[in-house]
PDB file as gemmi writes it, atoms N, CA and C in Angstrom:
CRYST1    1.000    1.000    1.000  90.00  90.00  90.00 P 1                      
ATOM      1  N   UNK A   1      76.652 157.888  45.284  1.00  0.00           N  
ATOM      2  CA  UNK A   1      77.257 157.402  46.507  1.00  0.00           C  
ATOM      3  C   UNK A   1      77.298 155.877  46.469  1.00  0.00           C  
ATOM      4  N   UNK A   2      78.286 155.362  47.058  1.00  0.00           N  
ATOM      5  CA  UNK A   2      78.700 153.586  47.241  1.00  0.00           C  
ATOM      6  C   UNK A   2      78.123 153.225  48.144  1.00  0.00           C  
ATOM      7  N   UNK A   3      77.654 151.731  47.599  1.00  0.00           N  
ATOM      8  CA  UNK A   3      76.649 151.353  49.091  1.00  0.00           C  
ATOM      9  C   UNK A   3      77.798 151.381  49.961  1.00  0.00           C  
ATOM     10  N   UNK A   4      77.834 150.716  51.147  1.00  0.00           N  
ATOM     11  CA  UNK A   4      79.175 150.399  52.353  1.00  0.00           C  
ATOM     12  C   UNK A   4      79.313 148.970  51.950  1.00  0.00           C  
ATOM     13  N   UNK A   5      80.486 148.605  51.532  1.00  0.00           N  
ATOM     14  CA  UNK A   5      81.176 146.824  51.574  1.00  0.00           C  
ATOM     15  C   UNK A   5      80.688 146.184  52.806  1.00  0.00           C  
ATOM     16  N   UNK A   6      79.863 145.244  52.698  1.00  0.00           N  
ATOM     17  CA  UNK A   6      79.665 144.601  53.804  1.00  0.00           C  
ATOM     18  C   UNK A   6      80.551 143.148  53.897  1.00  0.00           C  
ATOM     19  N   UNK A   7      81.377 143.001  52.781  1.00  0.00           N  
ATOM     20  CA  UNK A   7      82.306 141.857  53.191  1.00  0.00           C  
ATOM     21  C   UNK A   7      83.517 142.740  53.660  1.00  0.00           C  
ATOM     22  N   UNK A   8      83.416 142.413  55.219  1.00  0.00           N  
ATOM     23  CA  UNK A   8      84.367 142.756  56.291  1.00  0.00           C  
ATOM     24  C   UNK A   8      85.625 142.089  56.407  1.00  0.00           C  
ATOM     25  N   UNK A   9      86.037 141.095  55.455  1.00  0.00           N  
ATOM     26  CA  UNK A   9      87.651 141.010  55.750  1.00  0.00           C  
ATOM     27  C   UNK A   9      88.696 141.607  55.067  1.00  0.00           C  
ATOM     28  N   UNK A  10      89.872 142.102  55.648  1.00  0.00           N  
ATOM     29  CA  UNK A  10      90.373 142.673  54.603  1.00  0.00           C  
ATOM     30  C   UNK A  10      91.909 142.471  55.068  1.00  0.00           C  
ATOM     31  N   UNK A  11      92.285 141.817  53.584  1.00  0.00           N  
ATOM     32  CA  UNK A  11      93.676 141.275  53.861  1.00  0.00           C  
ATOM     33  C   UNK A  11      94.936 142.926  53.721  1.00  0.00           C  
ATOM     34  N   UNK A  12      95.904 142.956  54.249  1.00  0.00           N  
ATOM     35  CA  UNK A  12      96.397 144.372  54.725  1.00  0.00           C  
ATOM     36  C   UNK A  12      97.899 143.749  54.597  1.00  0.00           C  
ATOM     37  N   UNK A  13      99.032 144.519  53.795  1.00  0.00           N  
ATOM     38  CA  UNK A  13      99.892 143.869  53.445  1.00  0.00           C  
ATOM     39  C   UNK A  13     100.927 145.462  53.690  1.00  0.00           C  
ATOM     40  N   UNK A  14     101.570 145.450  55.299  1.00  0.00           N  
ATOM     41  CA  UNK A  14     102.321 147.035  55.192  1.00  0.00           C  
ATOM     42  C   UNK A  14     104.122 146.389  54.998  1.00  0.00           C  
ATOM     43  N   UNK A  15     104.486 146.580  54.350  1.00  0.00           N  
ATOM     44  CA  UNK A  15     105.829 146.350  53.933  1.00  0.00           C  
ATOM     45  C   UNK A  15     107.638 147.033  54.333  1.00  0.00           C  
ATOM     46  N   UNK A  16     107.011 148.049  55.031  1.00  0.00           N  
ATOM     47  CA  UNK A  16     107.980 148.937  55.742  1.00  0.00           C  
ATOM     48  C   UNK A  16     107.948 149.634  56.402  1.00  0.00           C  
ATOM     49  N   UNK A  17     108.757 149.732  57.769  1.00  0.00           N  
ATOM     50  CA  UNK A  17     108.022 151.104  58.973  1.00  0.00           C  
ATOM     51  C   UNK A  17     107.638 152.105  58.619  1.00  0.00           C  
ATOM     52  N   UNK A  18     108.185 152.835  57.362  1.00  0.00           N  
ATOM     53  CA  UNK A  18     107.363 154.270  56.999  1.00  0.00           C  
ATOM     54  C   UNK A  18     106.209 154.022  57.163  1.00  0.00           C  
ATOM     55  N   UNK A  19     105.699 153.254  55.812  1.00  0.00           N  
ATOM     56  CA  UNK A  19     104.076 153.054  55.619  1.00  0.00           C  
ATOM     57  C   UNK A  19     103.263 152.531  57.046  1.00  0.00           C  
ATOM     58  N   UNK A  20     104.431 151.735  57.925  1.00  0.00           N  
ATOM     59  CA  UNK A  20     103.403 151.565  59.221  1.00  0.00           C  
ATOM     60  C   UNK A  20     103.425 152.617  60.295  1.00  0.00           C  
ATOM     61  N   UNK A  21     104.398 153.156  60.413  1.00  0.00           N  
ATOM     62  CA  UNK A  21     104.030 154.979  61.061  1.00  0.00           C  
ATOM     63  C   UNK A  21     102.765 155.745  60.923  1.00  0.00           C  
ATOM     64  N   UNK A  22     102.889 155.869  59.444  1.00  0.00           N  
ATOM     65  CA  UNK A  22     102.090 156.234  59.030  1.00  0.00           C  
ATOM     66  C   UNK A  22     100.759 155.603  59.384  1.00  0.00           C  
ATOM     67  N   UNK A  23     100.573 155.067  59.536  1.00  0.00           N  
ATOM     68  CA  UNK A  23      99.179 153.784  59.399  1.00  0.00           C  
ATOM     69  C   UNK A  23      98.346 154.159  60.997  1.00  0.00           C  
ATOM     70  N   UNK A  24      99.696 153.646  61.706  1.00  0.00           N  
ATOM     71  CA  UNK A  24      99.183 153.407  63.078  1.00  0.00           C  
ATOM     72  C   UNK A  24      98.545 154.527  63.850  1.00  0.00           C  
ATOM     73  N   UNK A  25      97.613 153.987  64.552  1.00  0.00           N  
ATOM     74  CA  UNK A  25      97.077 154.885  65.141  1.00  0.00           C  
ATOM     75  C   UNK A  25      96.994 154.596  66.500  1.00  0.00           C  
ATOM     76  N   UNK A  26      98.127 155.423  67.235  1.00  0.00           N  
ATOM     77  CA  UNK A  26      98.243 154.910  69.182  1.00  0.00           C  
ATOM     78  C   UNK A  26      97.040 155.751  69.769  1.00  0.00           C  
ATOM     79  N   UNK A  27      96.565 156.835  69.350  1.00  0.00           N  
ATOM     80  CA  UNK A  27      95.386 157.681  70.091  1.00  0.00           C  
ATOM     81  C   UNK A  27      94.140 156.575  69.869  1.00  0.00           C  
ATOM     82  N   UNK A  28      94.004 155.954  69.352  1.00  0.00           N  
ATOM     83  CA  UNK A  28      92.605 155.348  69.663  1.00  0.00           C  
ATOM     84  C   UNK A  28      92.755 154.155  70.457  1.00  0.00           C  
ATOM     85  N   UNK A  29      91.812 153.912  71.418  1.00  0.00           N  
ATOM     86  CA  UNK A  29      91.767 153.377  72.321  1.00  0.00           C  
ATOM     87  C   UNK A  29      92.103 151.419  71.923  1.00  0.00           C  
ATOM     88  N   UNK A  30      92.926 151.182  72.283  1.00  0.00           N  
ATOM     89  CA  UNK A  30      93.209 149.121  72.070  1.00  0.00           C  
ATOM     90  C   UNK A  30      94.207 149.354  70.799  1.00  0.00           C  
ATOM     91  N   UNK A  31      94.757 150.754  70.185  1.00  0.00           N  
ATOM     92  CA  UNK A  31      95.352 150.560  69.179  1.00  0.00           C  
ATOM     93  C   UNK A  31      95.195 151.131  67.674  1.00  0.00           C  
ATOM     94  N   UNK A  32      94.936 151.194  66.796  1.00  0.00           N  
ATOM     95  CA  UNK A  32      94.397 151.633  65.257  1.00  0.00           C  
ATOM     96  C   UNK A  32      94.929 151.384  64.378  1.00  0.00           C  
ATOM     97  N   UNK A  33      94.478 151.087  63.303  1.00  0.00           N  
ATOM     98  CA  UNK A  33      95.220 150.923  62.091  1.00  0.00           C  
ATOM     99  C   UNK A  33      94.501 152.031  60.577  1.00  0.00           C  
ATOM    100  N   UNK A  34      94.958 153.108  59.692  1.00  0.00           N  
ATOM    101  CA  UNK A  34      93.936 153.611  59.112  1.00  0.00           C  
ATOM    102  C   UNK A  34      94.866 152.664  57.608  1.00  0.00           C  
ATOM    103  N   UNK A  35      93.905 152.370  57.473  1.00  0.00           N  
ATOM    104  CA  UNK A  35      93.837 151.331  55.910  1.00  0.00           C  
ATOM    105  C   UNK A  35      93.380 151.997  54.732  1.00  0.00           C  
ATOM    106  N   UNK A  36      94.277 152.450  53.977  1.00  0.00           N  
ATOM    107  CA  UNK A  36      93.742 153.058  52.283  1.00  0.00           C  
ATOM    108  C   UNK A  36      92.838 151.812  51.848  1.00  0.00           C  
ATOM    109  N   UNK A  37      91.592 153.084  51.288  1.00  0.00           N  
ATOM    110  CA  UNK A  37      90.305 152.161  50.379  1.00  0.00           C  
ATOM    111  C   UNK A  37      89.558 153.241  49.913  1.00  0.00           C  
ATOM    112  N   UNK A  38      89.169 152.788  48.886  1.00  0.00           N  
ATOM    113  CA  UNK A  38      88.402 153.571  48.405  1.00  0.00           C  
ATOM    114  C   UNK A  38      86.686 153.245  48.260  1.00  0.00           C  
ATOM    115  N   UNK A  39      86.821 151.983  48.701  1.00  0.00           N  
ATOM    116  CA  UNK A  39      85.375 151.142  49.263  1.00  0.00           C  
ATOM    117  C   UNK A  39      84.705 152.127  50.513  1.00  0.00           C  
ATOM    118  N   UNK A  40      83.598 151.635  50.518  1.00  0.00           N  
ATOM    119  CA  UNK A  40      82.515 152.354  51.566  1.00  0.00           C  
ATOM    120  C   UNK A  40      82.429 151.675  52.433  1.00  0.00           C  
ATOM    121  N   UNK A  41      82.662 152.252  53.855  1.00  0.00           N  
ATOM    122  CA  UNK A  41      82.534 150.777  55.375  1.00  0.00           C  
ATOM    123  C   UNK A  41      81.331 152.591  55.972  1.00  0.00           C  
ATOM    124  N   UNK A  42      80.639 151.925  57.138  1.00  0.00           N  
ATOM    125  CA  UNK A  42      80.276 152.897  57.782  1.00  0.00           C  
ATOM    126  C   UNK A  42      81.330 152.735  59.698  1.00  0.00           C  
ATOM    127  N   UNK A  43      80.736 154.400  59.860  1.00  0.00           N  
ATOM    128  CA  UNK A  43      81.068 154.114  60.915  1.00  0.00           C  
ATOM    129  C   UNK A  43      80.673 153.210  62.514  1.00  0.00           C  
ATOM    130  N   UNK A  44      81.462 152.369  62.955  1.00  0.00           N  
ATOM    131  CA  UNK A  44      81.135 151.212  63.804  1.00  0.00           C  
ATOM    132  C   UNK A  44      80.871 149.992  62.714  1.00  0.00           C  
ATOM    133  N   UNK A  45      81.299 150.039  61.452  1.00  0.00           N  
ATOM    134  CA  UNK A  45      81.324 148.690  61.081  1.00  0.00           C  
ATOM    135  C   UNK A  45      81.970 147.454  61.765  1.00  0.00           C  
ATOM    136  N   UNK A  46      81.993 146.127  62.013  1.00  0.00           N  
ATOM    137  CA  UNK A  46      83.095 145.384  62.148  1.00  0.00           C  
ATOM    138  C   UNK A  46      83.876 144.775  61.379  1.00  0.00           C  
ATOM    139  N   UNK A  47      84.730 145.072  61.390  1.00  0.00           N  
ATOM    140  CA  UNK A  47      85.652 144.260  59.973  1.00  0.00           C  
ATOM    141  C   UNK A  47      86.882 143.131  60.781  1.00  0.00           C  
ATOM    142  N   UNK A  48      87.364 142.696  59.686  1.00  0.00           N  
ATOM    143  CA  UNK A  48      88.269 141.421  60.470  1.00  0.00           C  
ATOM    144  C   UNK A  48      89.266 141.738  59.487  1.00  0.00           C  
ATOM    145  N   UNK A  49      90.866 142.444  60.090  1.00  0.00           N  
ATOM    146  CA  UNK A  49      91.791 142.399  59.283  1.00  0.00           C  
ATOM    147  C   UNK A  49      92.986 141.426  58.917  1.00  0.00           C  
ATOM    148  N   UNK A  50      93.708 140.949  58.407  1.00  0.00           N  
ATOM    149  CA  UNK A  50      94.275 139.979  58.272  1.00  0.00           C  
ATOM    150  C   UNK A  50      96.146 140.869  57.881  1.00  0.00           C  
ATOM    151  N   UNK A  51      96.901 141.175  58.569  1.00  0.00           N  
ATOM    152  CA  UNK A  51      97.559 142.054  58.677  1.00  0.00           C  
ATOM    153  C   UNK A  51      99.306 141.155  58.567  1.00  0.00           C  
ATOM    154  N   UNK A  52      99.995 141.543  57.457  1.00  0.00           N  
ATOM    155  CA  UNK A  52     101.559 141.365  57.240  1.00  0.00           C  
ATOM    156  C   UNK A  52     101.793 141.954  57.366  1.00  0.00           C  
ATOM    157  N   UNK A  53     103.096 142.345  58.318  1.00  0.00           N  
ATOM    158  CA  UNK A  53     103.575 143.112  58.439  1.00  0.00           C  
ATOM    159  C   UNK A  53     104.972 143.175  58.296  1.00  0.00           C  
ATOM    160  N   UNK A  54     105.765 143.866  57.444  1.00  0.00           N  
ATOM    161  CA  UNK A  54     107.045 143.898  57.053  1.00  0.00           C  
ATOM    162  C   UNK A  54     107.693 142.375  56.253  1.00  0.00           C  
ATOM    163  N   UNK A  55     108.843 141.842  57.052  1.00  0.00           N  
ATOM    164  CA  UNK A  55     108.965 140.752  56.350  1.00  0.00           C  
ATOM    165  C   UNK A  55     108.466 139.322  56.783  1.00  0.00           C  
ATOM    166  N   UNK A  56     107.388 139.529  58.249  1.00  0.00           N  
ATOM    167  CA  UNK A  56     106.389 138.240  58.750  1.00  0.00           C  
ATOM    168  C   UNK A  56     106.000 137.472  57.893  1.00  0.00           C  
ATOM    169  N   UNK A  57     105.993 136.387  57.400  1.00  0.00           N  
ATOM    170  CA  UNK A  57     105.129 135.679  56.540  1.00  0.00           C  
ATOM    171  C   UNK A  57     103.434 135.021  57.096  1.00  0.00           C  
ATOM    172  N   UNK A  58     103.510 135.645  58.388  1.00  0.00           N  
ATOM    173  CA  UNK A  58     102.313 134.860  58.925  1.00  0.00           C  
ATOM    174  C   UNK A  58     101.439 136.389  59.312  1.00  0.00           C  
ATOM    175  N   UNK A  59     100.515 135.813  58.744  1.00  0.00           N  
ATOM    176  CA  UNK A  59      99.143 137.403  59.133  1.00  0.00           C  
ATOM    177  C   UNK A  59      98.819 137.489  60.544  1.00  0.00           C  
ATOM    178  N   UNK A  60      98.595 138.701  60.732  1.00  0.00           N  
ATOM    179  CA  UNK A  60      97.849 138.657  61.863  1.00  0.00           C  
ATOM    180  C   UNK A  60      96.689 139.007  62.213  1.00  0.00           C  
ATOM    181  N   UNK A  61      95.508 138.268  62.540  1.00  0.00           N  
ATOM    182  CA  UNK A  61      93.983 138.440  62.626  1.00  0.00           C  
ATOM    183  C   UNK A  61      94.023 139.024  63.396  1.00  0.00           C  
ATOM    184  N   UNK A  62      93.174 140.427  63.429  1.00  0.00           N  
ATOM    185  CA  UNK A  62      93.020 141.673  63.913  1.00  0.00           C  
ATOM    186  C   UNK A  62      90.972 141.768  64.085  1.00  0.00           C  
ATOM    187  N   UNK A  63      90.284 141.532  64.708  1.00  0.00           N  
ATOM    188  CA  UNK A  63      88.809 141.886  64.620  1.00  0.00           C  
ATOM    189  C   UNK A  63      89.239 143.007  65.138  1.00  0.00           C  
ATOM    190  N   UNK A  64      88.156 144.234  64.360  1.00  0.00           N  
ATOM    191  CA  UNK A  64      88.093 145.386  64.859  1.00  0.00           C  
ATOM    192  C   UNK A  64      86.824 146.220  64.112  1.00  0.00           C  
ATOM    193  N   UNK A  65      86.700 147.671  64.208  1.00  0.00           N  
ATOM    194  CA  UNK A  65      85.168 148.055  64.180  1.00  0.00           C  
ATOM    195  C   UNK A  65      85.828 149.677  63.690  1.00  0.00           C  
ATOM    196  N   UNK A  66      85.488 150.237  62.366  1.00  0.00           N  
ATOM    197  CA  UNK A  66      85.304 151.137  61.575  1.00  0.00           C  
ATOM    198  C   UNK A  66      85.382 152.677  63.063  1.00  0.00           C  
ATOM    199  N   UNK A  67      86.556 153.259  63.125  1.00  0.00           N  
ATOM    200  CA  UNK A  67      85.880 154.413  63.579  1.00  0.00           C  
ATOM    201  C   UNK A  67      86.191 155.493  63.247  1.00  0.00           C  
ATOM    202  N   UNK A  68      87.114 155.611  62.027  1.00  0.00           N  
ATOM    203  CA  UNK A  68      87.710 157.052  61.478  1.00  0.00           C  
ATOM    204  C   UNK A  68      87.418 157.033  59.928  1.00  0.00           C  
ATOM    205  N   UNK A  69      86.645 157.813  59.016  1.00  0.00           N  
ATOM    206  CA  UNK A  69      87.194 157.950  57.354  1.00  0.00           C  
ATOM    207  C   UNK A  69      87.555 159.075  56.922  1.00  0.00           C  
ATOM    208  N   UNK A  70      88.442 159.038  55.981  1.00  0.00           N  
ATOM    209  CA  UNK A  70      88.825 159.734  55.529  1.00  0.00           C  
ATOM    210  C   UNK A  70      88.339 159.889  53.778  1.00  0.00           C  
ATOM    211  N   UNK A  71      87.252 160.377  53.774  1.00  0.00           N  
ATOM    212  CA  UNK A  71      86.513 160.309  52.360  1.00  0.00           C  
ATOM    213  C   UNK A  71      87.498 160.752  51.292  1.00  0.00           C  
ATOM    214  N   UNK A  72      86.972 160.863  50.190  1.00  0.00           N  
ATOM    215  CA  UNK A  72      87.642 161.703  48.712  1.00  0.00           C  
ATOM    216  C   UNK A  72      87.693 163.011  48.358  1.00  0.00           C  
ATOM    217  N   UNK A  73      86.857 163.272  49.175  1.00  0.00           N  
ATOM    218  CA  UNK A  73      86.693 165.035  49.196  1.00  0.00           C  
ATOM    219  C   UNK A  73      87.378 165.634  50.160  1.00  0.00           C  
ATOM    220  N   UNK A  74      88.106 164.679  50.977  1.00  0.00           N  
ATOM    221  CA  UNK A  74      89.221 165.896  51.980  1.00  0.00           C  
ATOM    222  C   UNK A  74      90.202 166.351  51.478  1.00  0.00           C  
ATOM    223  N   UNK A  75      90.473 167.261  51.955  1.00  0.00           N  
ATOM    224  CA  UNK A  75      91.732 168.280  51.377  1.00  0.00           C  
ATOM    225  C   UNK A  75      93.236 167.851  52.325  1.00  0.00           C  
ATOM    226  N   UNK A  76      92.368 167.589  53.490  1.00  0.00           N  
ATOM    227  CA  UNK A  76      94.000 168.002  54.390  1.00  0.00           C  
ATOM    228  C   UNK A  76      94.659 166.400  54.528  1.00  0.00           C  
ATOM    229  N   UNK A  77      94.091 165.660  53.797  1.00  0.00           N  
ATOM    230  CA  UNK A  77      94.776 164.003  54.092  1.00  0.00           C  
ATOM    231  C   UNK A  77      95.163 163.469  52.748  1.00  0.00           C  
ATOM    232  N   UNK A  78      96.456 162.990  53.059  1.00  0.00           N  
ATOM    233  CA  UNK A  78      96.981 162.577  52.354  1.00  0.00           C  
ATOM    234  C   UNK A  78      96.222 161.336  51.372  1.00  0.00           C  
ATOM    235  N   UNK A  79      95.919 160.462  52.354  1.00  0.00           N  
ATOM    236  CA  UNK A  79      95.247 159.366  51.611  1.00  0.00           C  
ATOM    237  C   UNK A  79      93.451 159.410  52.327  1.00  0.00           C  
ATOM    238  N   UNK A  80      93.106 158.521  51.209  1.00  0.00           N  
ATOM    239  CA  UNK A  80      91.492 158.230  50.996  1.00  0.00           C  
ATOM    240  C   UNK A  80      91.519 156.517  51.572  1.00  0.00           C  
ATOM    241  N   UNK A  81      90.912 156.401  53.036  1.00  0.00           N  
ATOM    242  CA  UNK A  81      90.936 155.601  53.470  1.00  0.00           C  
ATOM    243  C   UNK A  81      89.398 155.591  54.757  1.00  0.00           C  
ATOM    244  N   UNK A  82      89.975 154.145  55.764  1.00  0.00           N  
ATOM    245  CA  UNK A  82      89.243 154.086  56.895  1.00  0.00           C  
ATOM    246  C   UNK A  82      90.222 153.795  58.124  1.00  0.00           C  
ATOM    247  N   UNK A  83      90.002 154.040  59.394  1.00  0.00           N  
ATOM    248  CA  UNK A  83      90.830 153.640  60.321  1.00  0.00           C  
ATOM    249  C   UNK A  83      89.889 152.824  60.999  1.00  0.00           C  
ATOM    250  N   UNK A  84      90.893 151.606  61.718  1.00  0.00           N  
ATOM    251  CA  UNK A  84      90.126 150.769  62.028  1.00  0.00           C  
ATOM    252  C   UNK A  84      90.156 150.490  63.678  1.00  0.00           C  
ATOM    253  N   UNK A  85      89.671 150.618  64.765  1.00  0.00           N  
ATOM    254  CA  UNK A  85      90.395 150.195  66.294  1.00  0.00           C  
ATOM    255  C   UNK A  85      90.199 148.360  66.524  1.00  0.00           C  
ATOM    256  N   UNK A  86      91.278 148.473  66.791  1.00  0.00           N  
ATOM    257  CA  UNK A  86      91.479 146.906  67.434  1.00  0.00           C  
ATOM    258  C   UNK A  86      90.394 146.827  68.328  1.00  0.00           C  
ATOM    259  N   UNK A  87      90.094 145.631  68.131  1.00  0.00           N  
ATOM    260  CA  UNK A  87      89.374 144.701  69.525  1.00  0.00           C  
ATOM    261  C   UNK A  87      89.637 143.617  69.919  1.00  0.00           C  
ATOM    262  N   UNK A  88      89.156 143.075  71.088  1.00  0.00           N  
ATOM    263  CA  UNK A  88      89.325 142.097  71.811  1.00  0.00           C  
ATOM    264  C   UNK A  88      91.202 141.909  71.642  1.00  0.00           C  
ATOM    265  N   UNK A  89      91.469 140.176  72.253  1.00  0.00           N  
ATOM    266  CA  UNK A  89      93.028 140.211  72.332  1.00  0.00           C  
ATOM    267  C   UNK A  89      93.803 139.923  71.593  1.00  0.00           C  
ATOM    268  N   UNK A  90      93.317 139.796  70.333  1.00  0.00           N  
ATOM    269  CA  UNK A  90      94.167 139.780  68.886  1.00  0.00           C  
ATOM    270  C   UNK A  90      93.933 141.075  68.512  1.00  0.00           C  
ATOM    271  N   UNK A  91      93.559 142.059  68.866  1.00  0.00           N  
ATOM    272  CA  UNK A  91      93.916 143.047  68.307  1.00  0.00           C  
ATOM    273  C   UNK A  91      94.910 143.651  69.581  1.00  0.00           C  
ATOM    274  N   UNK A  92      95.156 143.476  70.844  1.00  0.00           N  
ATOM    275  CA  UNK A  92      96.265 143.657  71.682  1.00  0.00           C  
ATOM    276  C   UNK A  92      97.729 143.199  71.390  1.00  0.00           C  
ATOM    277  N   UNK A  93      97.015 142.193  71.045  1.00  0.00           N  
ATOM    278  CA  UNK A  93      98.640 141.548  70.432  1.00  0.00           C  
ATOM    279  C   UNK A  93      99.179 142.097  69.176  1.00  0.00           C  
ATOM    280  N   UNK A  94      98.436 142.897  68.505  1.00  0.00           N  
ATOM    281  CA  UNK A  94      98.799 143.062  67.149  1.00  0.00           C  
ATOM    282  C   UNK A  94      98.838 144.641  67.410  1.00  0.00           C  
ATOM    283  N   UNK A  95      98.376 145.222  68.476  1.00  0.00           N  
ATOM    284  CA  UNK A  95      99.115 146.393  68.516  1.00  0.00           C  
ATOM    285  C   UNK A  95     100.568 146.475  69.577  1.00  0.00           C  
ATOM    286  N   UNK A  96     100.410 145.590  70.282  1.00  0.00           N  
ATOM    287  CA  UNK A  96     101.743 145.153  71.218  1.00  0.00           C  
ATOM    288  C   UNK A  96     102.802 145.007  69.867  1.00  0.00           C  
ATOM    289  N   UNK A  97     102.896 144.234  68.939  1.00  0.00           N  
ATOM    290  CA  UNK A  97     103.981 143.857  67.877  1.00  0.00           C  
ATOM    291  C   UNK A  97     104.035 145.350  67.255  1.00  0.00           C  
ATOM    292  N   UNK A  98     103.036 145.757  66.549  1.00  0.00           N  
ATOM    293  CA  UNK A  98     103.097 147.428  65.613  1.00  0.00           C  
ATOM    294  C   UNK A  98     104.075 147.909  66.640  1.00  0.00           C  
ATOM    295  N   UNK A  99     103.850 148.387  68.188  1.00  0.00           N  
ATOM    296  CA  UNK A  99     104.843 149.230  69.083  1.00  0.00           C  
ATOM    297  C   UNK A  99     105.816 148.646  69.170  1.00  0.00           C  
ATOM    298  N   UNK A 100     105.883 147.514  68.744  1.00  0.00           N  
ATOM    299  CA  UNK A 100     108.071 146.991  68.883  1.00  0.00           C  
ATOM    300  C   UNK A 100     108.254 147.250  68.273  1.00  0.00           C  
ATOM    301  N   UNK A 101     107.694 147.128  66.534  1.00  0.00           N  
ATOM    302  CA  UNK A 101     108.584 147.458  65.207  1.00  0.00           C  
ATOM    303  C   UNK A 101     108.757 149.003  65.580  1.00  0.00           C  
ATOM    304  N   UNK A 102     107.646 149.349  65.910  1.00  0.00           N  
ATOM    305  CA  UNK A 102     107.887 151.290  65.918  1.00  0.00           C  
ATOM    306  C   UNK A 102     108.384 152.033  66.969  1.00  0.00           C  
ATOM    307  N   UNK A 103     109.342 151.095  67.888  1.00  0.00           N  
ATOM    308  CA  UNK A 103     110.050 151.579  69.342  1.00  0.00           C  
ATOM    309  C   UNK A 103     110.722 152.732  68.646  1.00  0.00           C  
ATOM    310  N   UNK A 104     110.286 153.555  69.298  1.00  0.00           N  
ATOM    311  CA  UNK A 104     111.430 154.940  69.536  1.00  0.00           C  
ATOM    312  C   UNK A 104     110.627 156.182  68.192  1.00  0.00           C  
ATOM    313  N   UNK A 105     110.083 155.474  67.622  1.00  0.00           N  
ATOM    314  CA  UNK A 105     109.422 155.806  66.500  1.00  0.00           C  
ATOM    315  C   UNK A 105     107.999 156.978  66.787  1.00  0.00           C  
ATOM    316  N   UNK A 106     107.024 156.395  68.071  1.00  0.00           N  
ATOM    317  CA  UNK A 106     106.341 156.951  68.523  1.00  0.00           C  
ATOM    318  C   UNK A 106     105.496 158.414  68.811  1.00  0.00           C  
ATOM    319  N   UNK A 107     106.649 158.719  68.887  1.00  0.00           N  
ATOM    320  CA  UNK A 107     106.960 159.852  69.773  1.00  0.00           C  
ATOM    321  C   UNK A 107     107.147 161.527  69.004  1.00  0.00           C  
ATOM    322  N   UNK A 108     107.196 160.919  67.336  1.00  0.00           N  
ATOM    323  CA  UNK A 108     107.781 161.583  66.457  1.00  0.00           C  
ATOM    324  C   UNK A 108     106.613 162.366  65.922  1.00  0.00           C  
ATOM    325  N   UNK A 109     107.027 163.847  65.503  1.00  0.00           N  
ATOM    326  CA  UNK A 109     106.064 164.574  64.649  1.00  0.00           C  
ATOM    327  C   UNK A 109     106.164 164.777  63.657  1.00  0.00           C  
ATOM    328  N   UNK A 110     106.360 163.546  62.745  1.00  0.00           N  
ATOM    329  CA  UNK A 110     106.510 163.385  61.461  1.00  0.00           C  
ATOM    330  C   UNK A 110     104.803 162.771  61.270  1.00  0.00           C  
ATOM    331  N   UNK A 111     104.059 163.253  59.994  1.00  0.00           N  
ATOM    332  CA  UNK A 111     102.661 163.355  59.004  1.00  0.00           C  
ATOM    333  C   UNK A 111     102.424 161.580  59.363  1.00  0.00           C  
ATOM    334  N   UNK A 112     101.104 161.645  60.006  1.00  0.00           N  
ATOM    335  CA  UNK A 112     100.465 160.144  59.294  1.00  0.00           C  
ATOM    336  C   UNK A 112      99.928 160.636  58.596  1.00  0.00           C  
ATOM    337  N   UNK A 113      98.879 159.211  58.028  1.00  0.00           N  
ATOM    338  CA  UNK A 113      97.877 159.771  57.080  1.00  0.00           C  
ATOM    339  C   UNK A 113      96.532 160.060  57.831  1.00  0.00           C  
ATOM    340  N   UNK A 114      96.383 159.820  59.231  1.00  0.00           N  
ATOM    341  CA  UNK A 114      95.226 160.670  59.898  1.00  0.00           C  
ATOM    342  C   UNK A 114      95.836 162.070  60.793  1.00  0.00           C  
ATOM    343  N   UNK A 115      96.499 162.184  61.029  1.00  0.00           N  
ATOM    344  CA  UNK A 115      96.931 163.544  62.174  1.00  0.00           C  
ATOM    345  C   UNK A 115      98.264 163.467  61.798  1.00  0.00           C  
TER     346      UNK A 115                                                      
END                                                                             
């Protein structure tokens, strides 16, 4: 077993609405993001994401705190990752922007990679 990464920043580079559909997570509370890794975080870690999105050239600092994984041994998920919930108001703002790129998008029952 991997210890858990305790260097919490993690630069996050999503390049097209598929992959951010996929990603986002509106059921968790301030927002979500689930991030492929194959690194060890526990749950309630805090991590600080640093997030491009599409063709932005400017990141967006996201603090937020470990609350979903998706280990190596699951069957029913696509990818081997962690989801992360926004906090405080950079992570409002950065889920306010995810819901413009993904207007109309929402609503859809097309596969993330958590549900």
């Amino acid at each position: 077993m991997t210890e858990p990464t305790r260097s919490s920043i993690l630069p996050i580079h999503i390049k097209d609405k598929k992959t951010l559909y996929a990603s986002y997570m509106p059921f968790v509370i301030n927002g979500g993001l689930f991030i492929a890794t194959s690194k060890a975080f526990d749950i309630g870690q805090e991590v600080f994401v640093l997030l491009k999105l599409l063709e932005d050239p400017t990141p967006l600092p996201i603090p937020g705190k470990v609350v979903w994984k998706t280990p190596s041994s699951s069957e029913n998920y696509q990818a081997v990752g962690i989801g992360i919930q926004f906090m405080d108001q950079d992570g409002l703002l950065a889920r306010d922007k995810i819901e413009t790129y993904l207007a109309g998008a929402l609503g859809s029952e097309r596969p993330t990679y958590t549900m």
